[in-house]
MIVEXTOR-465599 format. One record per residue (C-alpha): x negated, y negated, z; residue in one letter. Coordinates in steps of 0.1 Angstrom, whole numbers, plus 5000, padded with zeros to 4 digits. Layout:
BEGIN
+------+-------+------+----+
! east ! north !   up ! aa !
+------+-------+------+----+
!    X !     Y !    Z !  a !
...
+------+-------+------+----+
This chain:
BEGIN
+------+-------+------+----+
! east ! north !   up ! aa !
+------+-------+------+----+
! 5024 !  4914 ! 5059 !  x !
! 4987 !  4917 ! 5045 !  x !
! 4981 !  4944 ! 5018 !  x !
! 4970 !  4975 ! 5005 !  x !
! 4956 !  4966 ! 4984 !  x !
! 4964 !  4969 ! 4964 !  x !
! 4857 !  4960 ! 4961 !  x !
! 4832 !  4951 ! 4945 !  x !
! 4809 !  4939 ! 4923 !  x !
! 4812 !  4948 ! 4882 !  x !
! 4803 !  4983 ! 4871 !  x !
! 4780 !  4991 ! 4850 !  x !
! 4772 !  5029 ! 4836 !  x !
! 4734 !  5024 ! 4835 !  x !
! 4721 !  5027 ! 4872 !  x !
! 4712 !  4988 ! 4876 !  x !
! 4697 !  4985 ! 4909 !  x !
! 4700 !  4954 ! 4928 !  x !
! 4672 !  4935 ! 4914 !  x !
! 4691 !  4941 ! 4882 !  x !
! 4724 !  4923 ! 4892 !  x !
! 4731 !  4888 ! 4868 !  x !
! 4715 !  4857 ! 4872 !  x !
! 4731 !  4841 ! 4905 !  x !
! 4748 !  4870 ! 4913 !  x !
! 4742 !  4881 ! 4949 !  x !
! 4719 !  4905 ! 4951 !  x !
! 4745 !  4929 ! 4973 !  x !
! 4764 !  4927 ! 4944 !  x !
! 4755 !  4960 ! 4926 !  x !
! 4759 !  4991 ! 4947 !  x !
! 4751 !  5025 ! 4944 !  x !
! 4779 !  5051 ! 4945 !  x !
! 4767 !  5063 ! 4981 !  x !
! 4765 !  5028 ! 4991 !  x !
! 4801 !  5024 ! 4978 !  x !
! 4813 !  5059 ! 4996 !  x !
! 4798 !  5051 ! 5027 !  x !
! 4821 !  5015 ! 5030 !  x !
! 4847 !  5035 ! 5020 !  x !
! 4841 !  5058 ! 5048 !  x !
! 4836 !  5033 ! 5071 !  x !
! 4867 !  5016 ! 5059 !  x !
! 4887 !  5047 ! 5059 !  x !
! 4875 !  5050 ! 5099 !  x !
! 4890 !  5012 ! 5105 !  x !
! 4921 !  5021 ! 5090 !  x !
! 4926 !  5057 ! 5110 !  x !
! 4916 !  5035 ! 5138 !  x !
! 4945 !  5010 ! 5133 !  x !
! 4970 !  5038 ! 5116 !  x !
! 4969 !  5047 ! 5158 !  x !
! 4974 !  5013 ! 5168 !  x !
! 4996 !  5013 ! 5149 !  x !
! 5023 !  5043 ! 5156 !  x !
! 5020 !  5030 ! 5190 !  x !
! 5027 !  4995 ! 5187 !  x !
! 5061 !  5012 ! 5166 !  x !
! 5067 !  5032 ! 5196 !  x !
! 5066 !  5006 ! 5223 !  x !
! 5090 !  4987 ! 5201 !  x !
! 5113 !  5009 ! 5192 !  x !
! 5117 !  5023 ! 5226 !  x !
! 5123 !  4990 ! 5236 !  x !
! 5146 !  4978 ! 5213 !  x !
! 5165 !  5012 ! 5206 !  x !
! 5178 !  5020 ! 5173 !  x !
! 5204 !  4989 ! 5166 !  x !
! 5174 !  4959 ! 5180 !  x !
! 5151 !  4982 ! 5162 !  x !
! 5169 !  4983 ! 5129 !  x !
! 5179 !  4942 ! 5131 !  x !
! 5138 !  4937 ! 5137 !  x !
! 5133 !  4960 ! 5109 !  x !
! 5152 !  4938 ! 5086 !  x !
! 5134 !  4906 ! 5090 !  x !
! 5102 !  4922 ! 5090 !  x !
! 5112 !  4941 ! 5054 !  x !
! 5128 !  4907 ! 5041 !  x !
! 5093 !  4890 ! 5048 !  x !
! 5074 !  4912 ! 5029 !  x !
! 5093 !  4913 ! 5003 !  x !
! 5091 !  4881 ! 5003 !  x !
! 5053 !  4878 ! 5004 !  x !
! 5053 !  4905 ! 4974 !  x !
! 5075 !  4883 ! 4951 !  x !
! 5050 !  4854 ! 4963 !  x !
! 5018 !  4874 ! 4949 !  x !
! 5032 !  4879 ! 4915 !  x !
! 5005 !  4902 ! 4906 !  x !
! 4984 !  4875 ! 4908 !  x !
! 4961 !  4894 ! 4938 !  x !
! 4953 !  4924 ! 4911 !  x !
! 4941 !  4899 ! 4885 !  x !
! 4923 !  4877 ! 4904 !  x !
! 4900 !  4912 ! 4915 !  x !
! 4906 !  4920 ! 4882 !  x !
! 4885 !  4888 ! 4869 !  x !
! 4860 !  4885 ! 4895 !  x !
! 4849 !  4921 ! 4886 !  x !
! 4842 !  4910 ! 4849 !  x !
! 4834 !  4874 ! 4855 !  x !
! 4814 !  4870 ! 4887 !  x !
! 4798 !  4838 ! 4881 !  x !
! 4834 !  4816 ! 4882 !  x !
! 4839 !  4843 ! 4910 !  x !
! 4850 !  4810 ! 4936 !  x !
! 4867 !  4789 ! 4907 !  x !
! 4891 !  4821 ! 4902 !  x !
! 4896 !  4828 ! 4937 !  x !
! 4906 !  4794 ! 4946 !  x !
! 4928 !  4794 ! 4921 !  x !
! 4947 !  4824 ! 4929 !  x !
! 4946 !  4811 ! 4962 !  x !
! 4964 !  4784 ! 4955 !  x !
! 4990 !  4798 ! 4933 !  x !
! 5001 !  4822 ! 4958 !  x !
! 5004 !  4799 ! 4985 !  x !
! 5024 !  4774 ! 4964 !  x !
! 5050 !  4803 ! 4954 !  x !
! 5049 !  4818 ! 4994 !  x !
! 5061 !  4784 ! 4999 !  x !
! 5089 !  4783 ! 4977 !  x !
! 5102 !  4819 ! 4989 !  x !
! 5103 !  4806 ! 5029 !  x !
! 5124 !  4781 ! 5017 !  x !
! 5146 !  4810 ! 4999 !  x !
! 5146 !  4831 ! 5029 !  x !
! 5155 !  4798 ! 5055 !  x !
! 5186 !  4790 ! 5032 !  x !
! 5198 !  4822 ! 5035 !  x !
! 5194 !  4829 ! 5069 !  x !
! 5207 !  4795 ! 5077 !  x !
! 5236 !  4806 ! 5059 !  x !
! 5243 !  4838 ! 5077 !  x !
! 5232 !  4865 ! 5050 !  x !
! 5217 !  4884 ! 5075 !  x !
! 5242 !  4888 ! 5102 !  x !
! 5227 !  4892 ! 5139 !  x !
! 5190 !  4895 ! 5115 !  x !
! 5195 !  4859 ! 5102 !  x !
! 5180 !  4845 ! 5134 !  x !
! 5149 !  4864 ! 5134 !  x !
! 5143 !  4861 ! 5096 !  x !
! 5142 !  4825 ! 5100 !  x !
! 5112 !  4831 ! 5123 !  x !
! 5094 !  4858 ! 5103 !  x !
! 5099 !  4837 ! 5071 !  x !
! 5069 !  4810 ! 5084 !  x !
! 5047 !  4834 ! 5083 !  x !
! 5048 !  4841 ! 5044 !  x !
! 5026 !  4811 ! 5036 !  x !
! 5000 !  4821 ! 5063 !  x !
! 5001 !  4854 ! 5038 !  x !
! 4990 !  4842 ! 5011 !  x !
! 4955 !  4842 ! 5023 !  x !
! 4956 !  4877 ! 5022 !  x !
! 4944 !  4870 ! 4984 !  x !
! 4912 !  4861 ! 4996 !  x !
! 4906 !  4901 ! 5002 !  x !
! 4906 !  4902 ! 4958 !  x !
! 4870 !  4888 ! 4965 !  x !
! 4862 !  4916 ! 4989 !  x !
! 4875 !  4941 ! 4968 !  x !
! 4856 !  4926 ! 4935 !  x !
! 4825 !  4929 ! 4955 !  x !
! 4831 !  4965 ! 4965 !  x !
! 4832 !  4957 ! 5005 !  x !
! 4870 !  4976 ! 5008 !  x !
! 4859 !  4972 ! 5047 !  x !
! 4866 !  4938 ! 5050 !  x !
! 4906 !  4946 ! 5043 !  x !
! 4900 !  4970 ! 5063 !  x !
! 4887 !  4954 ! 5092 !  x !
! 4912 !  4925 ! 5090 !  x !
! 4941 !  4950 ! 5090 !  x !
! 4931 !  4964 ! 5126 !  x !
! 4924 !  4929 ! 5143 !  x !
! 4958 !  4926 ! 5132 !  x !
! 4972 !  4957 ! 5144 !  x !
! 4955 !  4951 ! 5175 !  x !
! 4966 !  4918 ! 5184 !  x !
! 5003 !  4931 ! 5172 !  x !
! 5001 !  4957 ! 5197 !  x !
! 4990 !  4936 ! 5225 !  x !
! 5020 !  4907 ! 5213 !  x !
! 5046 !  4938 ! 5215 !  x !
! 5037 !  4955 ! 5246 !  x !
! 5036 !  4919 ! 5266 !  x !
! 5074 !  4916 ! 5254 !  x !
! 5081 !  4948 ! 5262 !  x !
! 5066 !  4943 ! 5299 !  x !
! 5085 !  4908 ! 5302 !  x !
! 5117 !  4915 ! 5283 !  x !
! 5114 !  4891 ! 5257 !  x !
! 5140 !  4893 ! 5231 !  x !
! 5138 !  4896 ! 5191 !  x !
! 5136 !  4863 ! 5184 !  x !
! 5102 !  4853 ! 5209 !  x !
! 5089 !  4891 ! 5196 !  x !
! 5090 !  4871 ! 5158 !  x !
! 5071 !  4840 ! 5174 !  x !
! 5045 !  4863 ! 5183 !  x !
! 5045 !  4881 ! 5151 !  x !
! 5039 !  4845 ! 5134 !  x !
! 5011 !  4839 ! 5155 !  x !
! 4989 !  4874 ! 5150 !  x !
! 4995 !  4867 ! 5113 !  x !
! 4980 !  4829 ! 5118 !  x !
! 4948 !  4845 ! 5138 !  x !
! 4944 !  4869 ! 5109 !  x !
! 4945 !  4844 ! 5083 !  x !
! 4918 !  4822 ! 5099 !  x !
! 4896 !  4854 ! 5105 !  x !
! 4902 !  4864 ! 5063 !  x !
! 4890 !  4829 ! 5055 !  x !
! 4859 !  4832 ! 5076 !  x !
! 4847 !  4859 ! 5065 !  x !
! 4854 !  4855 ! 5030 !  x !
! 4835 !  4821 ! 5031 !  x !
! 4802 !  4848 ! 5031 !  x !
! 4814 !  4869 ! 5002 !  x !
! 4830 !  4847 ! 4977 !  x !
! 4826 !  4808 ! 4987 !  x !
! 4859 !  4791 ! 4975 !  x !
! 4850 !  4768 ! 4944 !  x !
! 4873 !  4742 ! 4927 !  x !
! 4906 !  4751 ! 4915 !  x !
! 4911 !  4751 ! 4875 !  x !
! 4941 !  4743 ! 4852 !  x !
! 4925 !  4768 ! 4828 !  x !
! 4920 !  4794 ! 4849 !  x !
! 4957 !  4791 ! 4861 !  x !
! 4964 !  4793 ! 4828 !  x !
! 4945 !  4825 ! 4824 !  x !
! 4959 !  4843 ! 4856 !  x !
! 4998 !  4838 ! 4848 !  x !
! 4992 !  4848 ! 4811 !  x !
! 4974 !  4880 ! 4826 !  x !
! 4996 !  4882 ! 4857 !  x !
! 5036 !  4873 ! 4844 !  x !
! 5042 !  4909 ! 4838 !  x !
! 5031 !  4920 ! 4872 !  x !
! 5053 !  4887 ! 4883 !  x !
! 5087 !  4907 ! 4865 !  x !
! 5073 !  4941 ! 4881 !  x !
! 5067 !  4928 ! 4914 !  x !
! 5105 !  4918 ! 4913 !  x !
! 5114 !  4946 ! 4906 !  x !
! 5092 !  4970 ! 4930 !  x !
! 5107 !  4946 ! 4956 !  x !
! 5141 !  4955 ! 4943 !  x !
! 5139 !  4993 ! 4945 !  x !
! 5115 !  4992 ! 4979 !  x !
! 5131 !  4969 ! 5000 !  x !
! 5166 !  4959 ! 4988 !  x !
! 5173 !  4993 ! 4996 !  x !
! 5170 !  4984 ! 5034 !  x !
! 5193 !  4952 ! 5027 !  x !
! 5219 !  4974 ! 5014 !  x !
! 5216 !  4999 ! 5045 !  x !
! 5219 !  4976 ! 5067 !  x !
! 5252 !  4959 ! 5055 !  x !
! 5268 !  4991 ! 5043 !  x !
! 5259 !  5009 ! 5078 !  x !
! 5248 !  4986 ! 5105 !  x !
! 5215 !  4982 ! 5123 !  x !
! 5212 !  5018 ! 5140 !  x !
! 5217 !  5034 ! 5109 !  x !
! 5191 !  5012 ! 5094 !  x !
! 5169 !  5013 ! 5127 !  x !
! 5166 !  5055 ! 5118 !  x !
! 5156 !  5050 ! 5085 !  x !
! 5129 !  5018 ! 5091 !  x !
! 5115 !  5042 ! 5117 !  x !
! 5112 !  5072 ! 5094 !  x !
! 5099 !  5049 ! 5068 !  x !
! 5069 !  5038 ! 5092 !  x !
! 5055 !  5073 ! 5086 !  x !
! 5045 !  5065 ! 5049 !  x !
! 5038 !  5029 ! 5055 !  x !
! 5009 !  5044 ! 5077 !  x !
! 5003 !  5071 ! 5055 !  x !
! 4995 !  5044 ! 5031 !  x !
! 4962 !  5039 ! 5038 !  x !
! 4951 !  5070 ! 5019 !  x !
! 4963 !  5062 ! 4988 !  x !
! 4949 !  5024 ! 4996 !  x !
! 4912 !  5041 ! 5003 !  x !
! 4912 !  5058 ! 4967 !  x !
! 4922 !  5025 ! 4948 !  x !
! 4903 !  5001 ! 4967 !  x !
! 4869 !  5012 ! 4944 !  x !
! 4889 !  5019 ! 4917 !  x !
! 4903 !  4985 ! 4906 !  x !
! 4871 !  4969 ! 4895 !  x !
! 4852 !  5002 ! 4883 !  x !
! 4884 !  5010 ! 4860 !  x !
! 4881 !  4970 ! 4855 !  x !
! 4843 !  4972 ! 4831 !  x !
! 4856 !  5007 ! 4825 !  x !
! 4862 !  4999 ! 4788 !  x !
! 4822 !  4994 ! 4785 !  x !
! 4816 !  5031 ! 4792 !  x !
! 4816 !  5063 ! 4775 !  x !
! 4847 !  5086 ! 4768 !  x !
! 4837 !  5115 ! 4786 !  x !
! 4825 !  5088 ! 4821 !  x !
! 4863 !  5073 ! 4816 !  x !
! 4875 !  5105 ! 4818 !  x !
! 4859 !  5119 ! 4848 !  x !
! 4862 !  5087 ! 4866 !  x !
! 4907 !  5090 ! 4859 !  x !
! 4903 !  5126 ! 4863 !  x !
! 4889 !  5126 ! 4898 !  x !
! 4909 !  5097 ! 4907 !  x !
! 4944 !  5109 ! 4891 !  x !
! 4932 !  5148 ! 4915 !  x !
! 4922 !  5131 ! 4944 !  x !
! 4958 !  5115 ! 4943 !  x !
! 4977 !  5141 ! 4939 !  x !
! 4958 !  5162 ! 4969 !  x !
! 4960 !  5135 ! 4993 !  x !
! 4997 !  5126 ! 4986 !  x !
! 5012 !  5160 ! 4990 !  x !
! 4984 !  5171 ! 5018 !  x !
! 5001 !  5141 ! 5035 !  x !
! 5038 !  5152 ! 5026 !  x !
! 5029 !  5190 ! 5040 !  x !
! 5016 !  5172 ! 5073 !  x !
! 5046 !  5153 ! 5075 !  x !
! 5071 !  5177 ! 5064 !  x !
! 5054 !  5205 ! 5093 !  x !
! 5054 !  5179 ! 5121 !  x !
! 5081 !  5159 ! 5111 !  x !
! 5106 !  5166 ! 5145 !  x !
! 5074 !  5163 ! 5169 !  x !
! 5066 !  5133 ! 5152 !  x !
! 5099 !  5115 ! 5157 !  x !
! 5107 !  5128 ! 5195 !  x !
! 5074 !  5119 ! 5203 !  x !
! 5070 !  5086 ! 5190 !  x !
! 5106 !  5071 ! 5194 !  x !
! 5125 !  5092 ! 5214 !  x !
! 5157 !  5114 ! 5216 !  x !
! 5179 !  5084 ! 5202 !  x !
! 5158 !  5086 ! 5171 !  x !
! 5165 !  5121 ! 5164 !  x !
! 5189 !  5113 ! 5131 !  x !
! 5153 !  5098 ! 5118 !  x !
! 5142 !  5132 ! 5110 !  x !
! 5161 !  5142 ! 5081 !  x !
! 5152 !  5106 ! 5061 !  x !
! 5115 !  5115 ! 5073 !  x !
! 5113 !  5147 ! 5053 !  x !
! 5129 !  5135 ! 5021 !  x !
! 5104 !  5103 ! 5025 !  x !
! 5075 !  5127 ! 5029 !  x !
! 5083 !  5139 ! 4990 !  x !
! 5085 !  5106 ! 4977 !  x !
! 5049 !  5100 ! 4993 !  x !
! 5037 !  5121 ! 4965 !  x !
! 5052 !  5096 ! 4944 !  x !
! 5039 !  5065 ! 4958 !  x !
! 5004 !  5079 ! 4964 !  x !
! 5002 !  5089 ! 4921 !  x !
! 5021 !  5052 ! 4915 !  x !
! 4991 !  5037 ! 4935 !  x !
! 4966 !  5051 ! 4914 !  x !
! 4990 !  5049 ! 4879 !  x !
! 4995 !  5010 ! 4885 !  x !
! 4961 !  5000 ! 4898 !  x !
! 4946 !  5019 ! 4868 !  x !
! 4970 !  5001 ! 4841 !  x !
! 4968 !  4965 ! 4859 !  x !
! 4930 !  4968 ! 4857 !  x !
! 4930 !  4971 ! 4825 !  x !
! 4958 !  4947 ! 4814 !  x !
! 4984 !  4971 ! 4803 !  x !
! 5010 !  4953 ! 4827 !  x !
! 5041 !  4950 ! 4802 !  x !
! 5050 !  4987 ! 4804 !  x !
! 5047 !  4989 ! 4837 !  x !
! 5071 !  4958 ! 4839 !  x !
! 5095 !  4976 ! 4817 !  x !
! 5095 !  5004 ! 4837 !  x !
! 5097 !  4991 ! 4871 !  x !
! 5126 !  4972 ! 4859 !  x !
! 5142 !  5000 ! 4844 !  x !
! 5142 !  5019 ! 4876 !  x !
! 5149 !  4990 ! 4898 !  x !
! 5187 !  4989 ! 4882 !  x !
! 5194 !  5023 ! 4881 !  x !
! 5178 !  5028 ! 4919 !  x !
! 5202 !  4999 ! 4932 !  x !
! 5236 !  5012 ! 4916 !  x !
! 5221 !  5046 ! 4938 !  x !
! 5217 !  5031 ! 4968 !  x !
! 5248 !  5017 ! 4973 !  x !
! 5266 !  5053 ! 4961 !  x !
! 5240 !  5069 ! 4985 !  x !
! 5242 !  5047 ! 5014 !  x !
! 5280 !  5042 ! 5020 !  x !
! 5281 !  5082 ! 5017 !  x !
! 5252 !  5096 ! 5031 !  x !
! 5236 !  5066 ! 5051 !  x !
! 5197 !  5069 ! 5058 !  x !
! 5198 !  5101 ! 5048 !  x !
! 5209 !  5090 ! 5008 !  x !
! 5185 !  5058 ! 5014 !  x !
! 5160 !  5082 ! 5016 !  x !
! 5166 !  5108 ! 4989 !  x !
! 5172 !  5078 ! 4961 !  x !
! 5134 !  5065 ! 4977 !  x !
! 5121 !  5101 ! 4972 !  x !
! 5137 !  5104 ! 4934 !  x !
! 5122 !  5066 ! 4921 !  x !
! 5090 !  5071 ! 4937 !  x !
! 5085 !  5108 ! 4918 !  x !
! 5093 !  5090 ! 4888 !  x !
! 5071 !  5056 ! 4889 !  x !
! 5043 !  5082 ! 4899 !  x !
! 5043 !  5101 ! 4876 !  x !
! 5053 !  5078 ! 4843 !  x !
! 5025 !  5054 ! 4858 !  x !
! 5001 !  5083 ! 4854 !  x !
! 5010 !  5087 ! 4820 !  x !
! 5007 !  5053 ! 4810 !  x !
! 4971 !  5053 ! 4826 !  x !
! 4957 !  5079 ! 4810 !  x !
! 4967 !  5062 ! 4775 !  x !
! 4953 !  5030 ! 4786 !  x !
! 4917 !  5050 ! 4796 !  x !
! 4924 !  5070 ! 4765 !  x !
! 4918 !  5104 ! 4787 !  x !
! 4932 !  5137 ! 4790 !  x !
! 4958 !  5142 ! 4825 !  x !
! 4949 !  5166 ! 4845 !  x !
! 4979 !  5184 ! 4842 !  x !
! 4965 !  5221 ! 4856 !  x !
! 4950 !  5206 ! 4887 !  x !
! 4979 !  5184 ! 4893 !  x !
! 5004 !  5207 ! 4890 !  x !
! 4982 !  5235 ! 4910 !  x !
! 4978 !  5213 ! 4941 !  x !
! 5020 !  5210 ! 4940 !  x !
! 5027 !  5244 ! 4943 !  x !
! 5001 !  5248 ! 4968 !  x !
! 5022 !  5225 ! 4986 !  x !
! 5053 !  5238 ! 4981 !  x !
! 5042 !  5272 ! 4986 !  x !
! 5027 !  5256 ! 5023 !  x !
! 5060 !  5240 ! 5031 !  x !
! 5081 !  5273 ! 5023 !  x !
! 5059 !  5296 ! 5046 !  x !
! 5063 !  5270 ! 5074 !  x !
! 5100 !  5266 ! 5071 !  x !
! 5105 !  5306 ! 5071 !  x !
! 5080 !  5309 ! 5097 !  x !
! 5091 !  5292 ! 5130 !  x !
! 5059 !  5286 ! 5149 !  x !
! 5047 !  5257 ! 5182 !  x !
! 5043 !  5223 ! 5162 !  x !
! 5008 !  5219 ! 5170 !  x !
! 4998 !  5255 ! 5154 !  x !
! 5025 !  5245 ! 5120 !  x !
! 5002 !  5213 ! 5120 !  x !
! 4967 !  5229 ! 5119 !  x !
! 4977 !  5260 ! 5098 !  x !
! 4996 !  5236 ! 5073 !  x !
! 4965 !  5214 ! 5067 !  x !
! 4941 !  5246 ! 5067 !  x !
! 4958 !  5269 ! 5043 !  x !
! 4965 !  5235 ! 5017 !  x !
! 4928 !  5222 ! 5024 !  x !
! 4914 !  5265 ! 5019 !  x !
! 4936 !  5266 ! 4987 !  x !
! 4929 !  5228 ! 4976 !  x !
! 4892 !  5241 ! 4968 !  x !
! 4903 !  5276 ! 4956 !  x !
! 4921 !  5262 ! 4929 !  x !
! 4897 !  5238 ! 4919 !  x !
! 4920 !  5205 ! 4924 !  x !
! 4886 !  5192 ! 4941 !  x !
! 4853 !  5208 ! 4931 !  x !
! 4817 !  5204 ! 4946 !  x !
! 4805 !  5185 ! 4913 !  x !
! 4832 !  5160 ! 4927 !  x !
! 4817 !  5158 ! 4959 !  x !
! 4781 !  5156 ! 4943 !  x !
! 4795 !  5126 ! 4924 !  x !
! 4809 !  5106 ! 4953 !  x !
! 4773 !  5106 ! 4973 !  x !
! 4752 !  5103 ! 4942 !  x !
! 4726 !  5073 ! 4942 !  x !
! 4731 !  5061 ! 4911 !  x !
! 4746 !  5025 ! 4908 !  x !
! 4778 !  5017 ! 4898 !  x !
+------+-------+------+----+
């Protein structure tokens, strides 16, 4: 129930060196842009690393469980992170955000933040107890109740804004596969003892609690919480109130839709779709790499030249778009192998939902970089009128989509709301870095995709060979049309500093 998050220290376009950094500012602090690339690296290994721990921790469990335990599990767990979402009401984003710029209140701001979120994760348990005590969840309500204690533990998963403000995007990282790791030792004892749903949510409350206590250690050596400030509460909600209204409604569109499954057609039917959605919730991690440097170097962007703007939202705007329909080729190719291999023959109506989930990746991959871009540099309220805008006309969908279709319309209104927030996000970022789109590149890298996806779909061939070939032709073509050049790559391991 941690983030992507949704770095480091504040950008500067003059090659500073360490011995350069401000006045009690750690020395650490600056970092060169091969410094940066290797923690990315290294960060990107830890998450690969835990993306595997993760599909089989899913696998044990939904084995176990079969579709209708899996799909009643799946409930609580998407009602608790939504409910951790509503808690952070953008204010993760903008504490980064400020740290970036104003390192020296760096623990006054955190502390704050801190303290925000947790009071608000607090309210929303109590929201999600009352309900669950009431029964709004059916046979879920039980294990909600459960999950639901483990939303004020989350809030501590704000402390990784200091990591990320310092450029260490490791550090969420390596938090992310204790967690995974401890998850997949918690889910493989109940499997082994036959524990039921409710004991599995204990256990799920507990990893959560470790990982909270690890955060805070380590953050103590990065950012050292200071005292908490009316002022700077002030400051975050007037910065964060439209990420607040957005967050709402990103919850809306992103999990509602689950809610609605489930009470329109049961838990199997939602147990199919919850596993086809653990695809992209993995594949996440990608898009999570590429905006983990980019929030505070977009942050201090405003202090650079027009043409270093624009090659900084060009690359990251490409970069997107490669690795969100690279990942929707993979998926699309191994998309039946995945799912029998991973969950079984009773997971087989999973499928379908995977592959219109894979085109909404694209989406969600260019809405990572679109949001993080605008948030960065304050240009929330647009993104608030959007997100709300889609939110009501994705919910009247789901409910015509659901009761008709089941997973299967859950997933195409997903794939049709995440297109659209990706790609009006990436407009509304390159207005707020006053640069150019790429629109060429962009649009070059999709029909290398689709092109991709055609020749496998006519082409019939063992999954492991549609696998390889898919990522080889896409990756071949990637560089033959330029999406991703070698200047790029120069860039990325250059020493300058940031």
């Amino acid at each position: 129930m941690t983030s992507p998050g949704p770095t480091a220290t504040e950008p500067t376009d003059r090659g500073a060196g360490p011995a350069d950094a401000a006045p009690g500012i750690p020395a650490d602090a600056t970092r060169s842009v091969r410094g940066l690339s290797t923690a990315t690296a290294v960060s990107l290994g830890l998450r690969l690393l835990g993306m595997v721990v993760g599909m089989a921790t899913t696998s044990v469990l939904a084995r176990y469980l079969n579709p209708s335990g899996y799909g009643v599990f799946a409930l609580a767990l998407t009602l608790g992170t939504a409910a951790a979402q509503v808690a952070d009401m953008g204010t993760t984003i903008t504490v980064s955000s400020r740290i970036a710029r104003e390192r020296v209140a760096a623990g006054r701001i955190l502390t704050t933040g801190l303290l925000i979120r947790t009071s608000v994760a607090l309210l929303a348990t109590v929201g999600l107890l009352l309900a669950a005590s009431g029964g709004l969840f059916g046979d879920s309500s039980a294990v909600v109740s459960v999950v639901a204690i483990a939303t004020p533990l989350s809030a501590a998963s704000i402390l990784t804004a200091g990591a990320t403000a310092r450029f260490r995007p490791e550090v969420s990282a390596v938090l992310a596969l204790v967690q995974g790791v401890l998850w997949l030792v918690a889910v493989v004892f109940i499997a082994r003892t036959g524990g039921d749903v409710v004991l599995l949510a204990w256990f799920f409350v507990a990893v959560v609690a470790v990982q909270t206590c690890i955060g805070v250690a380590i953050n103590r050596r990065l950012v050292p919480l200071g005292r908490p400030s009316w002022a700077e509460a002030g400051r975050i909600f007037a910065l964060s109130w439209p990420l607040a209204i957005s967050s709402l409604a990103v919850m809306a569109y992103y999990r509602l839709g689950s809610v609605i499954l489930f009470h329109l057609q049961g838990a199997a039917e939602l147990g199919y779709y919850s596993a086809a959605y653990k695809f992209l919730d993995v594949a996440q991690l990608g898009p999570a790499m590429l905006v983990a440097p980019l929030l505070p170097i977009v942050a201090t962007s405003l202090t650079m030249n027009a043409h270093r703007r624009n090659l900084i939202f060009s690359l990251a705007t490409r970069t997107g778009t490669v690795i969100g329909v690279g990942t929707a080729v993979l998926l699309i190719a191994l998309a039946p192998a995945l799912v029998a291999y991973l969950y079984g023959d009773d997971f087989g109506p999973a499928v379908t939902p995977l592959l219109l989930l894979a085109v909404a990746f694209v989406g969600v991959t260019l809405g990572y970089v679109g949001t993080t871009i605008c948030s960065a540099l304050g240009l929330v309220r647009p993104i608030a009128v959007l997100t709300v805008s889609v939110a009501v006309v994705n919910l009247g969908a789901q409910f015509w989509a659901c009761a008709r279709w089941g997973a299967t319309g859950a997933a195409g209104v997903a794939a049709a709301t995440e297109l659209v927030i990706g790609a009006a996000t990436c407009l509304l970022a390159a207005r707020a870095m006053t640069s150019r789109l790429p629109v060429r590149e962009m649009a070059s890298v999709l029909a290398v995709g689709a092109v991709a996806i055609l020749a496998l779909w006519l082409v019939r061939l063992p999954w492991q060979v549609e696998g390889a070939l898919a990522a080889g032709l896409f990756g071949v073509a990637v560089l033959a049309t330029r999406a991703i050049t070698v200047a790029d790559l120069r860039r990325v391991l250059s020493r300058k500093a940031l």
